[in-house]
VEXPA-703501 format. One record per residue (C-alpha): residue number from 1; residue in one letter; x, y negated, z. Coordinates in Angstrom, 1 decimal. Example, Ala and Ser with C-alpha at 12.3 -4.5 7.8 and 13.67 -1.06 7.14 Angstrom:
2
{n:1&res:A&xx:12.3&yy:4.5&zz:7.8} $
{n:2&res:S&xx:13.7&yy:1.1&zz:7.1} $
***
This chain:
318
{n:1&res:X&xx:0.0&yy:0.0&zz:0.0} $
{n:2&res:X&xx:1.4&yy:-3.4&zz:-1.3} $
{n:3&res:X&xx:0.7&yy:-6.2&zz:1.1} $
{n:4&res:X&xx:1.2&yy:-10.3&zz:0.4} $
{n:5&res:X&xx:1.7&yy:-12.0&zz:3.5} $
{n:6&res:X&xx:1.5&yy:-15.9&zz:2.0} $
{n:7&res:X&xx:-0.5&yy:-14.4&zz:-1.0} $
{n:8&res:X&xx:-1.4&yy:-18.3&zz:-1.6} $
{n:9&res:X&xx:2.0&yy:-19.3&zz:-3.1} $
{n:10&res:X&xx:0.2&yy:-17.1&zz:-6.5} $
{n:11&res:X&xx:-1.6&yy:-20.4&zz:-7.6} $
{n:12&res:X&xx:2.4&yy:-21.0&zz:-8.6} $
{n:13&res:X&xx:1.6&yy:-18.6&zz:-11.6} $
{n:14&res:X&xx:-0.6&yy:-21.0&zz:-13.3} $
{n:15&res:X&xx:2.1&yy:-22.7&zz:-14.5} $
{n:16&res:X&xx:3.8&yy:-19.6&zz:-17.0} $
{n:17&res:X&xx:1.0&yy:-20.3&zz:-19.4} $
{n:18&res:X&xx:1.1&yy:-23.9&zz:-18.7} $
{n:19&res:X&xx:5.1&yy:-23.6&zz:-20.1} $
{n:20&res:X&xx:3.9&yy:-22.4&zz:-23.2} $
{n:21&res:X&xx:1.3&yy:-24.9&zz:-23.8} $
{n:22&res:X&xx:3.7&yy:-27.6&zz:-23.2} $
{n:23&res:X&xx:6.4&yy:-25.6&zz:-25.4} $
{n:24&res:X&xx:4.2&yy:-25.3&zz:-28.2} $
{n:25&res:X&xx:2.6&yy:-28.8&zz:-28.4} $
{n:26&res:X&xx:6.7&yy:-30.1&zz:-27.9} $
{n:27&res:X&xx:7.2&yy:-27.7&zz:-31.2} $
{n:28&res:X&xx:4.0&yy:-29.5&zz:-33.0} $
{n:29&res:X&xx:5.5&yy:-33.1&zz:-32.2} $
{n:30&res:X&xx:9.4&yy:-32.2&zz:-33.4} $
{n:31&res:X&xx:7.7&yy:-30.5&zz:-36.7} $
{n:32&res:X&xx:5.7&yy:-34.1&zz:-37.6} $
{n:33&res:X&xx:9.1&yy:-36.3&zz:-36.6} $
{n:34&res:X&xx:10.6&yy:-33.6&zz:-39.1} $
{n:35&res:X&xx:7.8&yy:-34.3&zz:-41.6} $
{n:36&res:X&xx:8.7&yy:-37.7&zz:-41.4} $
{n:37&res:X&xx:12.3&yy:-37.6&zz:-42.3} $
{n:38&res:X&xx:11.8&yy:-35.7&zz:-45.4} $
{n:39&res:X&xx:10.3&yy:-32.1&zz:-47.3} $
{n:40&res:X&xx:10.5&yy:-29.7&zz:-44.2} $
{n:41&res:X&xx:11.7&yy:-27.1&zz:-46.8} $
{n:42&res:X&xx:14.6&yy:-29.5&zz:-47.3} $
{n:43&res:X&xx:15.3&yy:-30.4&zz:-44.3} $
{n:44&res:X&xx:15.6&yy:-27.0&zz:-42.4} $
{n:45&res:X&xx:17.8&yy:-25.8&zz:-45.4} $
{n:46&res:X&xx:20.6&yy:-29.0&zz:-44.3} $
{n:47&res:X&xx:20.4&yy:-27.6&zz:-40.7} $
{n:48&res:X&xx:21.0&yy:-23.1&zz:-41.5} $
{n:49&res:X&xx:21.7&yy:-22.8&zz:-37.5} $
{n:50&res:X&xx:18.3&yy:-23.7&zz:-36.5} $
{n:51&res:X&xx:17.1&yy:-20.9&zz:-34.9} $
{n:52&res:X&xx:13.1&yy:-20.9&zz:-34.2} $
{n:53&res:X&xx:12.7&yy:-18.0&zz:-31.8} $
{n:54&res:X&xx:15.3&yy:-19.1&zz:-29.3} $
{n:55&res:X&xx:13.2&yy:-21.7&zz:-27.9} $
{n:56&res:X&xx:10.7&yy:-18.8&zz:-27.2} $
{n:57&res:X&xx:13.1&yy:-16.0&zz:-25.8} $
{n:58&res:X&xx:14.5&yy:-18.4&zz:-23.5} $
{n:59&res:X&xx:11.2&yy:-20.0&zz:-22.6} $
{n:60&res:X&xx:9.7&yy:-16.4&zz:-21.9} $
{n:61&res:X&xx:13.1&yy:-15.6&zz:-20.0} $
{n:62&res:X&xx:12.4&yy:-18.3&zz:-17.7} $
{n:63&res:X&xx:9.2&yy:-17.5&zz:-17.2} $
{n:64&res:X&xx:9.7&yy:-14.4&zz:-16.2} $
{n:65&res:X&xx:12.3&yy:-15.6&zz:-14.0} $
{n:66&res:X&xx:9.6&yy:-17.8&zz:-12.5} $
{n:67&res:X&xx:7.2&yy:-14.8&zz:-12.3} $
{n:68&res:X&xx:9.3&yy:-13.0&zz:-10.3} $
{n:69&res:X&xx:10.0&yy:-15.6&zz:-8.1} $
{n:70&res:X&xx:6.6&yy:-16.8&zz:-6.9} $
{n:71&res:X&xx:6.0&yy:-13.2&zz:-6.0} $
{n:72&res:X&xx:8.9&yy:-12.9&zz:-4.0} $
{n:73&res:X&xx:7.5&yy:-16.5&zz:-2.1} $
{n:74&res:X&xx:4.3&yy:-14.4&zz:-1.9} $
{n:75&res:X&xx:6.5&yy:-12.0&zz:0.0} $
{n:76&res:X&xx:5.4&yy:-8.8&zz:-0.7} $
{n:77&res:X&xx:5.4&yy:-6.1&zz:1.6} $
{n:78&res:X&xx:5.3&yy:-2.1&zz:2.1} $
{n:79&res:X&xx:3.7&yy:-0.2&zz:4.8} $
{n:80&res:X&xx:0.5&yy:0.0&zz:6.5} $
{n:81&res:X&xx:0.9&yy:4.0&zz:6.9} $
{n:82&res:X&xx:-0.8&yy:5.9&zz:9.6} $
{n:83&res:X&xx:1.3&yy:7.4&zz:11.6} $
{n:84&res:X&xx:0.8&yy:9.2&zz:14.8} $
{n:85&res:X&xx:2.2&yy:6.8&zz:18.2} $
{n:86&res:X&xx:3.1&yy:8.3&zz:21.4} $
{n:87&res:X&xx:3.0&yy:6.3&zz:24.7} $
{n:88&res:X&xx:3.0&yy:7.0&zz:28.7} $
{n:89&res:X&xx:0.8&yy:4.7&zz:30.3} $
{n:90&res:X&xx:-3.0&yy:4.2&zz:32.1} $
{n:91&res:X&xx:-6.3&yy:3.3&zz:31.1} $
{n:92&res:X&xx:-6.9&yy:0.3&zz:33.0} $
{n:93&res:X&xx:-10.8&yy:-1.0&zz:32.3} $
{n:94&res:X&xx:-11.3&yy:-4.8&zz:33.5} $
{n:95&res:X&xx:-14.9&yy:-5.2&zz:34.7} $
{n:96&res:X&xx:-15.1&yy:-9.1&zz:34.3} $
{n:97&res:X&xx:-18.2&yy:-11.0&zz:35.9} $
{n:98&res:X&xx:-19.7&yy:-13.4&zz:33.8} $
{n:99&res:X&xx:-22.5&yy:-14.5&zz:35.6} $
{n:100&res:X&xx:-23.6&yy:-18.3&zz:36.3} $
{n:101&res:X&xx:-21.9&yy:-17.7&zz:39.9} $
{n:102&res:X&xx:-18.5&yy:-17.8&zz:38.0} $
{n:103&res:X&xx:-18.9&yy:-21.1&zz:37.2} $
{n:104&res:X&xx:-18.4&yy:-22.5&zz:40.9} $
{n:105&res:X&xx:-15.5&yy:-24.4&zz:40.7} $
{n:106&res:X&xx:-13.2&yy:-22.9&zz:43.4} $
{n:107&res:X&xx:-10.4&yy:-22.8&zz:40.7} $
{n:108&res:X&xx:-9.5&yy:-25.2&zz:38.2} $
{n:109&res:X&xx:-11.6&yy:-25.5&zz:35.9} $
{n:110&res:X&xx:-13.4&yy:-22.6&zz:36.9} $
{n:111&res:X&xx:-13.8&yy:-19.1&zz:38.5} $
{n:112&res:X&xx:-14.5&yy:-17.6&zz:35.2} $
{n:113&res:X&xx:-11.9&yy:-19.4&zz:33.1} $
{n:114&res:X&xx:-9.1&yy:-18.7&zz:36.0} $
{n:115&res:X&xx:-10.1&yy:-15.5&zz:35.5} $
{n:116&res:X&xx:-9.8&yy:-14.9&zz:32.0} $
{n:117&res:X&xx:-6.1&yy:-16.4&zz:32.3} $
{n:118&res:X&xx:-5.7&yy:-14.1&zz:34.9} $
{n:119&res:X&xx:-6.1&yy:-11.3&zz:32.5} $
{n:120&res:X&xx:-4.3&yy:-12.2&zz:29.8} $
{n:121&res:X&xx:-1.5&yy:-12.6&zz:32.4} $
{n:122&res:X&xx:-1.9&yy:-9.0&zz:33.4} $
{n:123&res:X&xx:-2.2&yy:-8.0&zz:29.4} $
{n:124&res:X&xx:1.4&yy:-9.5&zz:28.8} $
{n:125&res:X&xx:2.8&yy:-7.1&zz:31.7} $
{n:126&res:X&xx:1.0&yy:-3.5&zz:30.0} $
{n:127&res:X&xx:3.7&yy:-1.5&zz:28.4} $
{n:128&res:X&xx:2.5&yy:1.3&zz:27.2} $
{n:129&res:X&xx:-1.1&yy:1.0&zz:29.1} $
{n:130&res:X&xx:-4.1&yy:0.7&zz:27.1} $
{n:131&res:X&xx:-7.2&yy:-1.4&zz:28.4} $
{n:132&res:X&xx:-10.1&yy:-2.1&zz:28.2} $
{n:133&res:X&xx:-12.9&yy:-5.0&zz:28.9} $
{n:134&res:X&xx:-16.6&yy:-5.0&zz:30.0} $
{n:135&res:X&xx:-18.2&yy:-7.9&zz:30.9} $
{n:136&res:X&xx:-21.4&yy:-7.7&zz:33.4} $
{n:137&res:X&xx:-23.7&yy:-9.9&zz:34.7} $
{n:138&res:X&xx:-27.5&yy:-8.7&zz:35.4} $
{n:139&res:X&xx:-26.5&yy:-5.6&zz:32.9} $
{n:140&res:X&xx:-22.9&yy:-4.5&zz:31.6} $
{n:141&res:X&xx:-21.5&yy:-4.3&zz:28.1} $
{n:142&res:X&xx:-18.2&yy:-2.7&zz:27.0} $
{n:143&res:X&xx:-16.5&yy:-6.0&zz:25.1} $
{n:144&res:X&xx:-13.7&yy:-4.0&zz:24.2} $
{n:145&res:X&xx:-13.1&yy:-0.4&zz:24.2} $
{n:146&res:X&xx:-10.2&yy:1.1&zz:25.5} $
{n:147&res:X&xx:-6.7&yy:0.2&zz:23.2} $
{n:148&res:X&xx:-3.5&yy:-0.3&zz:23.1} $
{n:149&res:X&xx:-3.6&yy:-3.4&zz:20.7} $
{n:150&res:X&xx:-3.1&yy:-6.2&zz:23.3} $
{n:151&res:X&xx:-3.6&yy:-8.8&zz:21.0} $
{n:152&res:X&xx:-7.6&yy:-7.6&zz:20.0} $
{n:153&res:X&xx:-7.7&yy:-7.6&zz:24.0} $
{n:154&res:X&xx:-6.6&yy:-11.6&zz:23.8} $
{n:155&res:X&xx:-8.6&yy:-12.4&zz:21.4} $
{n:156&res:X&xx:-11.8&yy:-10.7&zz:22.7} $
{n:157&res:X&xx:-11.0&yy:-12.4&zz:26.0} $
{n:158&res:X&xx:-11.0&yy:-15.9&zz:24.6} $
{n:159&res:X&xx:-14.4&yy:-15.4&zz:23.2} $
{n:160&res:X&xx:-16.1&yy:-14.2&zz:26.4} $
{n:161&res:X&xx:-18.8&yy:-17.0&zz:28.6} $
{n:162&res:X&xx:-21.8&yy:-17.1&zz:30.7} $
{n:163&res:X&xx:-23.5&yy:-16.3&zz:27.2} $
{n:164&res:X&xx:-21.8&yy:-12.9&zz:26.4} $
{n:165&res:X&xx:-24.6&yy:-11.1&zz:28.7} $
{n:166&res:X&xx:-28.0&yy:-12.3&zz:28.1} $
{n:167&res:X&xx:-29.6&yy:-11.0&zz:31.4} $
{n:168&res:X&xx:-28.0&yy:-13.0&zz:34.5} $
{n:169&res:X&xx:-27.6&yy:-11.5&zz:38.1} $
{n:170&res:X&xx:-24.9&yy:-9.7&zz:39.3} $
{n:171&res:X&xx:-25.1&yy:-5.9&zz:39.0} $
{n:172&res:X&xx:-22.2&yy:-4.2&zz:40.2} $
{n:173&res:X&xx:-23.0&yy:-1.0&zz:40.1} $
{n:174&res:X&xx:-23.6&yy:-1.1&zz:36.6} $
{n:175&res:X&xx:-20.6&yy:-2.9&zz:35.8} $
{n:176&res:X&xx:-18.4&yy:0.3&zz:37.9} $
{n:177&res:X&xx:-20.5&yy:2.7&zz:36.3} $
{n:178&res:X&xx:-20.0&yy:1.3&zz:32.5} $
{n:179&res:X&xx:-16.4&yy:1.1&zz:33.2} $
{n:180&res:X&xx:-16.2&yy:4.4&zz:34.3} $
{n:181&res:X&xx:-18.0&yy:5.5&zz:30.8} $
{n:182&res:X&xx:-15.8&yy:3.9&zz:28.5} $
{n:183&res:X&xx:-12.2&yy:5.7&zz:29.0} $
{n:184&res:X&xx:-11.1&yy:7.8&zz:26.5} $
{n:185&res:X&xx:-9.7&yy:10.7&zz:28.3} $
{n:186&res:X&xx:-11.4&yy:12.9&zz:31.1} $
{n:187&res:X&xx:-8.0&yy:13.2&zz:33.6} $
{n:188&res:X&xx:-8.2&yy:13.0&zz:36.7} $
{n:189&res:X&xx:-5.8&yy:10.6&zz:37.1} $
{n:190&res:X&xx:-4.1&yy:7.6&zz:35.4} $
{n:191&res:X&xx:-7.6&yy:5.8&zz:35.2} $
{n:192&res:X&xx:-7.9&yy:2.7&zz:36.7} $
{n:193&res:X&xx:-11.0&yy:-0.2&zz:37.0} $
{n:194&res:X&xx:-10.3&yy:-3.6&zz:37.7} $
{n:195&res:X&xx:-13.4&yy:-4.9&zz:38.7} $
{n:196&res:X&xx:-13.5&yy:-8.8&zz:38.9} $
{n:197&res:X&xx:-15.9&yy:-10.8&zz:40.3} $
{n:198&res:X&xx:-17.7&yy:-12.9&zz:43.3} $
{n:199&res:X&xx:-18.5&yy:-10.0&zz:45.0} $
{n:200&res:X&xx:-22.7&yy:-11.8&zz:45.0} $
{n:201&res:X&xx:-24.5&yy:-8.0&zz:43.9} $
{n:202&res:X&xx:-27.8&yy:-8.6&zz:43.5} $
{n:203&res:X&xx:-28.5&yy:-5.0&zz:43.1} $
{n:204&res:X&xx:-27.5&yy:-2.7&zz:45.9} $
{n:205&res:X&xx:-26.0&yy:0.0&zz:44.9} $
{n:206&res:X&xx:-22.1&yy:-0.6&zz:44.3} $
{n:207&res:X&xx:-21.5&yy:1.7&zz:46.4} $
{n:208&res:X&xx:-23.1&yy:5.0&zz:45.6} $
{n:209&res:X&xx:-21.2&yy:3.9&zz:42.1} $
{n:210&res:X&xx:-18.4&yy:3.4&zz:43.7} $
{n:211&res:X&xx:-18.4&yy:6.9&zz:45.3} $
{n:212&res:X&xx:-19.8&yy:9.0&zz:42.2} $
{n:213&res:X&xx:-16.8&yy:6.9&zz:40.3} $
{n:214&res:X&xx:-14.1&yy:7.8&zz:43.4} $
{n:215&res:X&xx:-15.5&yy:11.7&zz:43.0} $
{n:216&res:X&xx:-13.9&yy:11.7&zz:39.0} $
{n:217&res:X&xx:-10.7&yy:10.6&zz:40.4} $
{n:218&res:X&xx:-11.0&yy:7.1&zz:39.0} $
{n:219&res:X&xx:-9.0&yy:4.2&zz:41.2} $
{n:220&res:X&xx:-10.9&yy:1.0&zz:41.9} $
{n:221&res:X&xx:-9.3&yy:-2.3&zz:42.5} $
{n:222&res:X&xx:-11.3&yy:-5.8&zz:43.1} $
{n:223&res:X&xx:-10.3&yy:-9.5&zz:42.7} $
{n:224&res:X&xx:-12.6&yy:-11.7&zz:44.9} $
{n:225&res:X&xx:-13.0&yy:-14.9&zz:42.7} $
{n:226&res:X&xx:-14.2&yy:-17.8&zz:44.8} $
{n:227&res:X&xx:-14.7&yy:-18.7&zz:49.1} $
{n:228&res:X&xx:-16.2&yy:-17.7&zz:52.0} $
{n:229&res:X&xx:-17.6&yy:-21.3&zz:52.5} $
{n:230&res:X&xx:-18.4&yy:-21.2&zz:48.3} $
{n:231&res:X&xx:-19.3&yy:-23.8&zz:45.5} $
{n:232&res:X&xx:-22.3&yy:-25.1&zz:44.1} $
{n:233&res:X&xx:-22.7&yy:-23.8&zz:40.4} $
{n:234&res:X&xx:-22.9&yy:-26.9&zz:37.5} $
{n:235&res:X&xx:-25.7&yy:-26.1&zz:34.3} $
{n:236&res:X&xx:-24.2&yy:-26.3&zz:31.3} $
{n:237&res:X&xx:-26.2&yy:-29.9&zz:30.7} $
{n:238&res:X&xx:-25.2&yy:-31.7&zz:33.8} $
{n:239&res:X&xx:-26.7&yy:-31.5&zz:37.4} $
{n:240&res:X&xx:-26.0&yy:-28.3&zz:40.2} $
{n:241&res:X&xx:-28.4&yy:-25.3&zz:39.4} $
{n:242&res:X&xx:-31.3&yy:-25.6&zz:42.4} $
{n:243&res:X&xx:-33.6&yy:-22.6&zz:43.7} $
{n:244&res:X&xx:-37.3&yy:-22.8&zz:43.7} $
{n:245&res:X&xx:-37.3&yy:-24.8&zz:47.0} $
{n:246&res:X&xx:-35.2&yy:-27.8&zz:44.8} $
{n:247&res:X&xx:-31.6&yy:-26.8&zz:47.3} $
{n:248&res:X&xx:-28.6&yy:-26.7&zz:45.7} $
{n:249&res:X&xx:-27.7&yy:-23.1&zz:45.1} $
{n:250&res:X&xx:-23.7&yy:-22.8&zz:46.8} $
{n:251&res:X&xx:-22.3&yy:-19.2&zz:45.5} $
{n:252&res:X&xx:-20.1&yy:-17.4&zz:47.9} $
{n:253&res:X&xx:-17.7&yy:-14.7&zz:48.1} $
{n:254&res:X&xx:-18.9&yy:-11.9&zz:49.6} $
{n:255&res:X&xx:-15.5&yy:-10.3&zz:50.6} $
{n:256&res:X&xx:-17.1&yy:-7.3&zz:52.6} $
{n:257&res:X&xx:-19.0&yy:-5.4&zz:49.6} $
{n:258&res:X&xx:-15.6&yy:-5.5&zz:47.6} $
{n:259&res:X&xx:-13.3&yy:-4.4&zz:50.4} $
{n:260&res:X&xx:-15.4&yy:-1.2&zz:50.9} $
{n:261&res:X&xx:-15.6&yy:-0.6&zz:47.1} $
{n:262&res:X&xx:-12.1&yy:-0.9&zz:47.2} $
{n:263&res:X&xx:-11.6&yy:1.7&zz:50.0} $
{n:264&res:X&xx:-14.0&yy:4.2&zz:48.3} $
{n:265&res:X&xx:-12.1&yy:4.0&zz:45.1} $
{n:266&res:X&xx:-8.8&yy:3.9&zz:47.1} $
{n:267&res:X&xx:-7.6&yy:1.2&zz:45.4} $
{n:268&res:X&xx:-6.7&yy:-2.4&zz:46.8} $
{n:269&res:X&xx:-8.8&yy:-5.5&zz:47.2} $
{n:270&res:X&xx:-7.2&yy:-9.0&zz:46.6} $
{n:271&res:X&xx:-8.3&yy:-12.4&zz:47.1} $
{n:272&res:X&xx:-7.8&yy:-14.2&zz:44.0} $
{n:273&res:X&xx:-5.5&yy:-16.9&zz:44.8} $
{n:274&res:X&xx:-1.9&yy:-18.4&zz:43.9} $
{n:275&res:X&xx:-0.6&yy:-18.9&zz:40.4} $
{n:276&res:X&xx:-0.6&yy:-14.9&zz:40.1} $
{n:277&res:X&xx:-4.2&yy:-14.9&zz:41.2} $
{n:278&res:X&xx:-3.4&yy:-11.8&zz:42.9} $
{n:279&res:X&xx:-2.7&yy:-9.8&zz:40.3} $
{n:280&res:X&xx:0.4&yy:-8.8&zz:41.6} $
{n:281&res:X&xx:0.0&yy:-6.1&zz:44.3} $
{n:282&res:X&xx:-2.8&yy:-4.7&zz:42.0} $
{n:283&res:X&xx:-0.3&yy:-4.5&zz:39.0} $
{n:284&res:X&xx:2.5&yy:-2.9&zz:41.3} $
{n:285&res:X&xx:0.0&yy:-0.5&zz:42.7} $
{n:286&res:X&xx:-1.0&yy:1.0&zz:39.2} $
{n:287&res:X&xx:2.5&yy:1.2&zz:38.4} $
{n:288&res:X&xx:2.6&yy:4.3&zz:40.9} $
{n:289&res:X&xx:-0.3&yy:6.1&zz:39.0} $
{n:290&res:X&xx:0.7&yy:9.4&zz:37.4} $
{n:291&res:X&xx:1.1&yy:8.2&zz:34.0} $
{n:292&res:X&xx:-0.4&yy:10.5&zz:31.0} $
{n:293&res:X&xx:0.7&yy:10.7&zz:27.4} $
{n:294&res:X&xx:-1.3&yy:9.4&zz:25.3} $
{n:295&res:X&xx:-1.6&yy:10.3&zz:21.1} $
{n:296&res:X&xx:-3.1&yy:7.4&zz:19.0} $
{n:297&res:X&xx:-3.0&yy:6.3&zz:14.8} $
{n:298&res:X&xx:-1.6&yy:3.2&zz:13.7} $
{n:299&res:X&xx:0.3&yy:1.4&zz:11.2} $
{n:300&res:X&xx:3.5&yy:1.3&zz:10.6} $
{n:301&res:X&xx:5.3&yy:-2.0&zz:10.4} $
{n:302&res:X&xx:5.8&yy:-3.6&zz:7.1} $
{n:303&res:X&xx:8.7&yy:-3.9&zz:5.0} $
{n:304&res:X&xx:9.9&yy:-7.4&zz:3.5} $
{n:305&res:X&xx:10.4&yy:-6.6&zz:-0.3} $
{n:306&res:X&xx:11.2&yy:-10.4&zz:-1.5} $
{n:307&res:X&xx:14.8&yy:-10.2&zz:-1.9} $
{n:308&res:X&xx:14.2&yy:-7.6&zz:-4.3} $
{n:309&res:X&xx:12.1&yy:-9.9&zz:-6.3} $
{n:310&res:X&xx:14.2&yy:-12.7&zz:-6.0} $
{n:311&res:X&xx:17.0&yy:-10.7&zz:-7.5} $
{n:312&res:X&xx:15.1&yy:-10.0&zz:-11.0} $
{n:313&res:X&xx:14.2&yy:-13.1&zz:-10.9} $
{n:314&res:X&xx:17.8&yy:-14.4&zz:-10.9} $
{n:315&res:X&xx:18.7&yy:-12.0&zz:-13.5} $
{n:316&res:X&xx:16.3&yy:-13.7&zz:-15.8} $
{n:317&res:X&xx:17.3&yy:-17.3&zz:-15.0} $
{n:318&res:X&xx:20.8&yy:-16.3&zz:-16.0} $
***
């Protein structure tokens, strides 16, 4: 498979036809200048030498010198072959809360966009990990399935608001539950959930998740985004988002719900804080996880071919 990475230096090709357009109409004006002097028959018999195809040979030379050279600008490449990749790592799934709560701001500029930072920190410290990314609010979605292409992960993560789940709460059970769903092998070890979130469940049953989850051999580590004494929540138009009574709703971190999840799934709970948002102990923690090998397809780096071109095309100019 032949791949152009600046494919958009081709437009350069328009001008080989425009050479001989120019060529011939500079022919067409030398002939009547001739035509003026005298009988063309005449005059090309006073000049034997003349040859009329060398214009042309080394007009097409040139142009194919030029041919060659916008392709090599268009640098063509080889590659894109599947091949089989072999890495030792864990599934880590992110559970990331993306309910209104998570736009208390607790963190600069917010819980939710600290957050997202915070894992995209933890994405540039994977090597040979593969993750994964469900987003939850009053129902849980898998955003991105479990990979080992860290930059889809980025760029899924950059898309993700208070939008990305339709139905608002906070449902954690789901959330541990959908995470626990989405890894790709069945071991009973090197799994890991990251769950993420104010710890406000409006549902109830994290726990019974948390131990059906615990029971498969799955670890489960939570980040408590925001304060015991909380944040009101802004609306997306202005103003602080108000109950039925017309109080100001304040959204706090419920610490208690998210230690004991993390006891269940004997992982670690952190209070998200610091520039590392306490990502750290988490990250060293997984790092002792039996790590499993793991088989996956994709493509092989391509190979710059543009010095080849550039070659022919130097062999023409000369």
């Amino acid at each position: 498979m032949v791949y152009l990475a600046q494919s958009q230096y081709l437009l350069l090709l328009l001008i080989v036809p425009l050479l001989f357009v120019v060529h011939a109409v500079l022919l067409r004006m030398r002939k009547r200048r001739i035509e003026r002097l005298g009988n063309p028959e005449l005059v090309a018999k006073l000049m034997p030498d003349a040859s009329r195809g060398k214009g042309w040979l080394k007009l097409s030379l040139l142009a194919a010198a030029w041919f060659f050279f916008v392709i090599g600008l268009a640098r063509p490449q080889l590659g894109a072959r599947l091949k089989e990749h072999q890495s030792q790592g864990v599934e880590v799934m992110i559970a990331l809360d993306v309910s209104n709560s998570m736009l208390a701001e607790d963190y600069s500029p917010n819980r939710l966009e600290r957050s997202k930072l915070a894992i995209s920190r933890l994405v540039d410290r994977l090597q040979g990990d593969r993750i994964g990314l469900v987003v939850f609010a009053g129902e849980a979605f898998v955003q991105l399935p479990i990979t080992a292409d860290y930059v889809s992960a980025k760029i899924f993560l950059g898309s993700i608001d208070t939008r990305s789940v339709p139905i608002q709460g906070t449902d954690l059970a789901e959330a541990l539950m959908a995470s626990a769903r989405s890894f790709s092998t069945q071991s009973e070890r090197s799994r890991a959930i990251v769950l993420i979130t104010d710890g406000e469940d409006h549902e109830g049953e994290a726990i019974e998740a948390a131990k059906t989850i615990a029971e498969q051999g799955i670890r489960i580590y939570c980040i408590g985004v925001g304060s015991p004494q909380g944040k009101p929540i802004p609306q997306p138009g202005g103003g602080l988002m108000k109950d039925a009574q017309g109080e100001i709703v304040v959204s706090r971190l419920d610490e208690d719900i998210l230690q004991e999840i993390a006891g269940i799934g004997q992982g670690k709970y952190v209070r998200a804080g610091g520039s590392e948002f306490g990502l750290n102990p988490i990250i060293d923690d997984i790092r002792t996880i039996d790590k499993e090998q793991f088989n996956s397809v994709v493509f092989e780096d391509f190979d710059e071919q543009y010095m080849y071109f550039f070659a022919i095309a130097l062999f023409f100019l000369i």
